[in-house]
Structures are given as structure tokens and as C-alpha cells.
C-alpha angles and dihedrals in degrees: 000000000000127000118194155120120254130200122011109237133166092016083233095064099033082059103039093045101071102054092069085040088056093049089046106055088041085070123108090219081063100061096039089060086056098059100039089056096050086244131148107212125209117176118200140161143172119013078358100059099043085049088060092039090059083050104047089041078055103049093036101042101053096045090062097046096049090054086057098249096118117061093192116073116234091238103065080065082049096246120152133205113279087253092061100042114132130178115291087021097206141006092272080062098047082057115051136100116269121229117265107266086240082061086061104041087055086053098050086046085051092054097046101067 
């Protein structure tokens, strides 16, 4: 399971969110959920994040519509197989507003521990 904030919206909340995810996830409690639940947890948050998220629209996107559960190909919202993914992974991506670099420093100080 993934755990992570996505998008970074107002630039306010994109940079005061982390910090309580950060505790969270730090929690023992956290980490004991996890594992009565049978679950692999993997927190993210900000480039990171968005990294999985491509990942997962992609995964989760083609299988549907080639089981014909989605009308709507992937490719009319300009997603591409998980094998062609690139970063940003479509023009949305290309567009939109980058995390506030204090968003990833707190990221990099959350990785190196």
C-alpha cells in the first residue's frame, strides 16, 4: 500500500502537510497496522509520490479498459503503458506546479534516516 500526498495544491498546505505525515508514519503504531493488516507500506510524498501515482493511473487504468470496463481508452487522458512511462508522464504533468523545494528537502531528510 502506498501512503502519500498527492498534488501539491495551495503551496501552504503542500508544505505544512508533510511534516504530520512524517510524524505519522514515524509511529510505531504505523508500522504495526501495517503488519496486522498484511500490508507493505510505502510513504511518499512530494516528486516521489507523483512518481508512484503515474504508476499506479497507469497500471490501473489499461487493465480496465482492456477488459473492456472503461470505455474510454487511456490514451484520450494521455496515459501510457507502465513500460512507456516518462517523467512528467503527460502534459498534465508537464504543467503542473512543482512542489515547493522545502517539500523536498523534507523529503530527502525523511529518506536518510
Amino acid at each position: 500500500m502506498n501512503v502519500c500526498i498527492v498534488g501539491a495544491g495551495a503551496i501552504g498546505v503542500s508544505v505544512l502537510l508533510p511534516r504530520p505525515f512524517i510524524f505519522a508514519v514515524r509511529q510505531e503504531r504505523f508500522a504495526r497496522g501495517g503488519l496486522e493488516r498484511a500490508m507493505f507500506l510505502d510513504p511518499l510524498f512530494g516528486v516521489e509520490s507523483d512518481k508512484m501515482m503515474a504508476r499506479i493511473e497507469a497500471a490501473r487504468s489499461w487493465p480496465l479498459y482492456e477488459a473492456k470496463v472503461a470505455v474510454k481508452s487511456p490514451t484520450i487522458f494521455g496515459i501510457k503503458r507502465v513500460g512507456e512511462l516518462k517523467w512528467p508522464p503527460h502534459k498534465r504533468g508537464e504543467l503542473a506546479r512543482p512542489w515547493p523545494e522545502r517539500v523536498e528537502a523534507m523529503w530527502k531528510e525523511f529518506t536518510r534516516r
